[in-house]
N, C-alpha and C positions, 0 to 999 in steps of 0.2 A: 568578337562581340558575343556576349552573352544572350541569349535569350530565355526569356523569362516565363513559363507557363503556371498558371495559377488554376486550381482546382478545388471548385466548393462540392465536398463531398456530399452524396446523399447515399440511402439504403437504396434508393432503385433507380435514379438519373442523377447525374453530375454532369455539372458548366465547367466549362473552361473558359480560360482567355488566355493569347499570346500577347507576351510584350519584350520590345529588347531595349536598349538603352535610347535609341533618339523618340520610343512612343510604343504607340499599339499598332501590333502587325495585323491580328486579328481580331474582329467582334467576338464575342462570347458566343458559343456551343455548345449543345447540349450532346450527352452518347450515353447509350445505358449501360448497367453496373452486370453485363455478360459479353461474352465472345466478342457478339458484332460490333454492338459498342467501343469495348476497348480496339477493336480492330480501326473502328471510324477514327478513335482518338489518335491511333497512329498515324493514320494519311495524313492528318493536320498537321503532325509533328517531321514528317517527309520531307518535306522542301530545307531541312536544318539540318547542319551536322550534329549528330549524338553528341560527341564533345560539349558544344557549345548551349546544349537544352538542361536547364536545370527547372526541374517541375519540385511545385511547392502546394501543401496541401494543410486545412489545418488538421488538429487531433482531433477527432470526432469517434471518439469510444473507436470500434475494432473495423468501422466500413471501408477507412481507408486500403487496409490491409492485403486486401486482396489484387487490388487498382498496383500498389509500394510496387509487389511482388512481381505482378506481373513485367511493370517497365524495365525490374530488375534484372530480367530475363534478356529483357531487350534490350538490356545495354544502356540504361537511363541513368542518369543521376536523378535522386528523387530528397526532398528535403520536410520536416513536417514542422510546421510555425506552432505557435502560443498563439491561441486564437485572441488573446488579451490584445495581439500588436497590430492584428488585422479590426478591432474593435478600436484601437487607437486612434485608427485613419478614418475608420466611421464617422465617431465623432468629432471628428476636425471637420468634416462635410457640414454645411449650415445645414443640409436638408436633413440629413440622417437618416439617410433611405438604406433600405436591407430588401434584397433580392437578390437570387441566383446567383444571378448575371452581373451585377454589381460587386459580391463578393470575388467572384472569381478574380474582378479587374484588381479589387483591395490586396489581393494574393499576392498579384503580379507584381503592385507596387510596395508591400513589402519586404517581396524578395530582395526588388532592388536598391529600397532605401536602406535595410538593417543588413545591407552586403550576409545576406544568410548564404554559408558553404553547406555543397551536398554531403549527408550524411551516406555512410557505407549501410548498404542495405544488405551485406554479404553475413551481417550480424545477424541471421535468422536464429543461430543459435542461441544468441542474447534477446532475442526476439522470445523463445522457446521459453526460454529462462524464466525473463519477467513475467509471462502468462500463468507461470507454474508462480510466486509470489505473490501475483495478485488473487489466486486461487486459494490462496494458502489465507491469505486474510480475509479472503471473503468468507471463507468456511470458518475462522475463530469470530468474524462478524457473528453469522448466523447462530454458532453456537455459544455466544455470551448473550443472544435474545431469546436462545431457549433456559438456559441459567436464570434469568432475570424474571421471566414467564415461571418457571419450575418453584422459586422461592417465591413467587408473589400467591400460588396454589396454595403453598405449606402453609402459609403464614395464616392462609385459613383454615384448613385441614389442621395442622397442627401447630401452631403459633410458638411452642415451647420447646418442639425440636433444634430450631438451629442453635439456641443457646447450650444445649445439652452435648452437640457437637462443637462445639466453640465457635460460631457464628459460620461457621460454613460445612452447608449441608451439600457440597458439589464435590463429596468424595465417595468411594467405594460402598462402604461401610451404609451409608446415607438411601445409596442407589437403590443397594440388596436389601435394604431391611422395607422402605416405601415399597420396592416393587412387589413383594410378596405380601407385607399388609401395611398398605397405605393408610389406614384410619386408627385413629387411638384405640374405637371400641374393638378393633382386631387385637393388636397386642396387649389390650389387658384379656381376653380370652387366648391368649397361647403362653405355652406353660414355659416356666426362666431356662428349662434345659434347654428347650427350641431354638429360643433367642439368642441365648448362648451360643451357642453351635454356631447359628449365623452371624455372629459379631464377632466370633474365633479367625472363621474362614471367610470371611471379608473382609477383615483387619489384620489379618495376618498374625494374629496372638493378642495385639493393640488394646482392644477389648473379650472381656469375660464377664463371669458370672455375675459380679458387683454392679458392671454397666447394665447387664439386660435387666437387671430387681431392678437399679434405679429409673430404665427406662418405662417399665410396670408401673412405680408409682406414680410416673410425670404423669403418663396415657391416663391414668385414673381421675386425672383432677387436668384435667387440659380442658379448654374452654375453646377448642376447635369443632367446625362446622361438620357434622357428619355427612358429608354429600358424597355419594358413588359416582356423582360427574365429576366432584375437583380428584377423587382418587385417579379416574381413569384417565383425566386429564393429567395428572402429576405421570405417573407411569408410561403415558405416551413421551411427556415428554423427556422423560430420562432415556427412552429408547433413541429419539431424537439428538441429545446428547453426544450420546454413548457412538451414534450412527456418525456423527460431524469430529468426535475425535479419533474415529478409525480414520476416516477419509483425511483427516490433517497429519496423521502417520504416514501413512501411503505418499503424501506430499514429500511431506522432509525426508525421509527414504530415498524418494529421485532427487529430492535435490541436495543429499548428503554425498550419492554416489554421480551427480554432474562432474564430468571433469573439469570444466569451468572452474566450477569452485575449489575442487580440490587441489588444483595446482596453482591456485592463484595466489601471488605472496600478502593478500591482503586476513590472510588465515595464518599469517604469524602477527597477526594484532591477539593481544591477548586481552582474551572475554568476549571478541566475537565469536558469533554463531556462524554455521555455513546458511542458514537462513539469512543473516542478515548480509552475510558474505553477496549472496546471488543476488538479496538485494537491490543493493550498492552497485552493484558490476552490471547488473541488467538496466536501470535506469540510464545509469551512466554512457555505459556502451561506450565509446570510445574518451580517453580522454583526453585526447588531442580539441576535441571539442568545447574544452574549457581553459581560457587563458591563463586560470590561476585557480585558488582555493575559493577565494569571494563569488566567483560564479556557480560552482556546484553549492555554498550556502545560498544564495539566490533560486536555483533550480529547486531548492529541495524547502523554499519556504522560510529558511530559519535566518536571512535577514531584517536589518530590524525595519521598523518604520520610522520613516524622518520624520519630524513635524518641526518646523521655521517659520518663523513669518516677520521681517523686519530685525527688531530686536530680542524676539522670542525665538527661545531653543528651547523644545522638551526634554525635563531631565530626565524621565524616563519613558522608553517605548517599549511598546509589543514587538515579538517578531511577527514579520508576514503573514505566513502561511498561507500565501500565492504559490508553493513550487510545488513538487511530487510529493503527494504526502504519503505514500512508498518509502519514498527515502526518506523525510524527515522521520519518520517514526522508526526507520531503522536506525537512524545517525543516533537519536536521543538515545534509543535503547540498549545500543552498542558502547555507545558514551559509558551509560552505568554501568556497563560489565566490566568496562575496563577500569574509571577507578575502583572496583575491586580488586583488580587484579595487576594494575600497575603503578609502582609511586609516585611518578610523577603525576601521573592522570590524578591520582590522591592528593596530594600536597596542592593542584588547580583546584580541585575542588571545595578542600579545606580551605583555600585562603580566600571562595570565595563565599563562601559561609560564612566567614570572619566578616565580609564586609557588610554582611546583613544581608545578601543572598537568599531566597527561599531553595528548597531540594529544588526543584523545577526549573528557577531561574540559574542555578551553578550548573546543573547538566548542560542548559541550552548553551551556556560555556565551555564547558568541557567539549562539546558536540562540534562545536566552530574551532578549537582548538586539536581536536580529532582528524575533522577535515582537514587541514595542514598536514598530516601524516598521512592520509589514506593520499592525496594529492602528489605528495612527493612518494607513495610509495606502486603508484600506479606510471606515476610521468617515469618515473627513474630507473622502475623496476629494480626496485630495492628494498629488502626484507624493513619489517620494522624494528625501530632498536632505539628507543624509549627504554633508559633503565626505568 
């Protein structure tokens, strides 16, 4: 017989409750998120054999983590829910009470109504993995709101610049020339050899003499706000920038050279990235875990939404965007690498343009017809081979 423990996480005390299949063995308890705590949590768990204890917790950002780890040690099976299935049971309660103590029990009886199997916690390394991807996006997060902030500066400062660089001022060339003199009234006082020279060896040859004159007479007749705050502020934030694409180097780096990724046969899809490689494989973690393809597009959001009612069927829906959106964003983006670079992935996409398709809506295509492949080539362990 199974028994079932449920665990509402907190940052500094967590409840539990025991339950096995004919009810509740225990009321709910409380233990705190150190030593003694977990120590207390295990005498609860004493009277059971290890086999038979499957502990279920939901996702709550990274608190659980350290609780996983520990029971790992100890020989636990340990399982982590969709907090959406423990809200399900909520609201089926007429009262709709939320406490601790109540969660916990919601745990227990999710565990046992959606027959959840323990996940292998021996995945720390896929644990490692993901941490190292969701790092990876949080740092292009942070740096497309310095980008967005940096052009909203210009556009006062110098409003005429990014047309000059063909609408984007987040290259090189851009960086060197603001950082040294960020105001128009500076580059119409520095002379065309100077400019020159700096648009030589920031563009790599790209730009010359013809760019810096023309640059000269834009700064002359620009209708930008001479302010020494927006410059200092622009320049900070290109240092900013500049700071968030070192550190997203440094990322893909470790996870070019994971061996994870590099021996995984999910790197002979062609047009994926080892980025999106670790990914896929870190969300995923085992995929015994998924009975088919339609569960990892469910996991990852990119199922659709039904809508019925009697004799109405919507002709057309959204997808979700209920699952990891990790992986949806890597499935999409992977999607387009590869009709580049595979025909058939191409000729799915063409024909689904043909049918009036938007770009957007034939990826999200492509993406679910991807999954099929990444599925069979994970289940089967078998290269892919898609002419």
């Amino acid at each position: 017989m199974t028994v079932y423990v449920g665990v509402d996480i907190a940052k500094e005390l967590h409840y539990a409750a025991i339950m096995n299949d004919d009810g509740v063995v225990s009321n709910p308890f409380s233990f705190e998120n150190n030593d003694k705590g977990f120590q207390s949590f295990l005498s609860h768990l004493a009277p059971f054999e290890k086999e038979s204890v499957l502990v279920g917790y939901e996702s709550t950002a990274h608190y659980q983590e350290n609780l996983a780890y520990f029971l790992k040690q100890e020989g636990y099976r340990t399982t982590e829910l969709n907090p959406l299935q423990t809200s399900a049971l909520r609201k089926a309660n007429l009262r709709n009470t939320k406490t601790d103590k109540v969660d916990a029990k919601l745990i227990c009886l999710a565990l046992a109504q959606h027959s959840v199997t323990a996940k292998e916690r021996n995945a720390s390394c896929m644990d490692d993995l993901y941490s190292l991807c969701r790092m990876r996006m949080d740092l292009v997060t942070k740096r497309t709101q310095c980008k967005i902030q940096f052009i909203a500066i210009m556009d006062r400062i110098f409003p005429e610049l990014a047309k000059f660089f063909k609408g984007n001022l987040c290259i090189n060339t851009s960086y060197r020339l603001i950082e040294k003199y960020p105001l128009p009234s500076q580059i119409m006082k520095t002379r065309v050899d100077v400019l020159t020279n700096l648009f030589l060896k920031a563009s790599r040859g790209r730009y010359g003499r013809d760019k810096a004159a023309a640059l000269k007479k834009l700064a002359a007749i620009s209708v930008g706000i001479p302010s020494d705050v927006f410059a200092f502020q622009a320049q900070q934030l290109i240092h900013q920038i500049e700071f968030y694409s070192d550190q997203i180097a440094a990322v893909d780096q470790k996870i070019d050279s994971d061996p994870i990724v590099t021996s995984s046969l999910l790197m002979t899809i062609p047009g994926i990235s080892s980025y999106a490689c670790a990914c896929i494989l870190s969300v995923i973690k085992n995929i015994n875990d998924f009975h088919g393809p339609c569960k990892i597009l469910a996991y990852a959001g990119l199922d659709p939404v039904i809508r019925q009612s009697g004799k109405f069927n919507a002709r057309s829906t959204r997808m979700s965007k209920r699952g990891n959106s990790l992986l949806r964003y890597s499935l999409i983006w992977t999607a387009g690498n590869v009709v580049l670079n595979n025909a058939t992935f191409a000729a799915y996409y063409a024909k689904k343009i043909s049918e009036g398709k938007s770009h957007y809506q034939a990826l999200g295509h492509c993406a679910k017809k991807l999954v099929k492949s990444i599925f069979h080539v994970l289940k089967y362990n078998e290269a892919f081979n898609l002419a």
